[in-house]
ZAKERO-548679 format. One line per field, with one value per residue (C-alpha): z negated, x negated, y; residue number from 1; residue in three letters. Coordinates in steps of 0.001 Angstrom, whole numbers. Layout:
z Z|...
x X|...
y Y|...
k NUM|...
r ALA|...
# end
This chain:
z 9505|6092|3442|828|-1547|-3338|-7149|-5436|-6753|-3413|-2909|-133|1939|1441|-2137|-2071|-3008|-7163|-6703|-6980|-4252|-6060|-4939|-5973|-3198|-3370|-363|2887|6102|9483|7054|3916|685|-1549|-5075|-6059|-9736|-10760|-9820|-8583|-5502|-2810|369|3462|6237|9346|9001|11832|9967|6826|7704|9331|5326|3268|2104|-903|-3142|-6998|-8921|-7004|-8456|-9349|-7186|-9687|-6238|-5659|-2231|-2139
x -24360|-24863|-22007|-21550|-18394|-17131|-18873|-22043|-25743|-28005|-31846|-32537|-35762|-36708|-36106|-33966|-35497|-34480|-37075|-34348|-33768|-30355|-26871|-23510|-21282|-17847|-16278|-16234|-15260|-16433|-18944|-20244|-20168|-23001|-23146|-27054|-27232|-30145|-28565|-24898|-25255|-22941|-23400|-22090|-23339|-21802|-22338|-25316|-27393|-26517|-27851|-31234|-31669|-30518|-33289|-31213|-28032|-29355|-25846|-22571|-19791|-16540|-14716|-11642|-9602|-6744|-6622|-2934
y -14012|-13083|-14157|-11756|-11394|-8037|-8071|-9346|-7983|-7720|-6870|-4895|-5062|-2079|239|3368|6650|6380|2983|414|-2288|-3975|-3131|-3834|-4872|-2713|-3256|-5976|-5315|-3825|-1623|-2787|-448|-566|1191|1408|-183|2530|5829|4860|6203|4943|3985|2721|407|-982|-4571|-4729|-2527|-4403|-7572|-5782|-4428|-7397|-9532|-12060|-12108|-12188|-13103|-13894|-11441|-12734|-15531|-15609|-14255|-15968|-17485|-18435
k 1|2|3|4|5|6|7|8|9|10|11|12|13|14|15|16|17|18|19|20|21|22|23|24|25|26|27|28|29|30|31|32|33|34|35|36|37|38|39|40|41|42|43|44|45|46|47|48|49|50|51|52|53|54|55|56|57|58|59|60|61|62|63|64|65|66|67|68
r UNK|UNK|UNK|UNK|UNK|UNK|UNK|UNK|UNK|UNK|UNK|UNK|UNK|UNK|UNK|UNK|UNK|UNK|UNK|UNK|UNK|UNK|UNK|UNK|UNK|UNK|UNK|UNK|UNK|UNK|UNK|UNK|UNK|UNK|UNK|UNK|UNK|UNK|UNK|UNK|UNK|UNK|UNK|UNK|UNK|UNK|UNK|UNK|UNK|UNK|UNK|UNK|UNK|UNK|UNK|UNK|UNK|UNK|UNK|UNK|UNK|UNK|UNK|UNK|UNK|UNK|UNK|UNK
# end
């Protein structure tokens, strides 16, 4: 299982049409949603399909949460 948090930068395996592979990750759950950091595109991915595309996280996003 891949662990991802929401502010994460991702590369995908393969690139997206606009030639980028990074992604912002905007929102966890049963789907992922992914805003592409060349074009802003968004998409969305259940989370199977997610992990078939992900390839690495680049920079973790912000863990400033609170977990109370």
């Amino acid at each position: 299982m891949v662990v991802i948090a929401l502010g994460d930068i991702i590369q995908t395996k393969k690139k997206h049409p606009c030639g980028s592979d990074k992604w912002e990750v905007t929102r966890i759950g049963a789907d992922v949603k992914l805003k592409c950091l060349t074009c802003q595109r968004v998409i969305m991915l259940e989370r199977g399909e997610f992990e078939k595309r992900y390839k690495k996280t680049v920079s973790h996003g912000d863990t400033a949460d609170s977990e109370s």
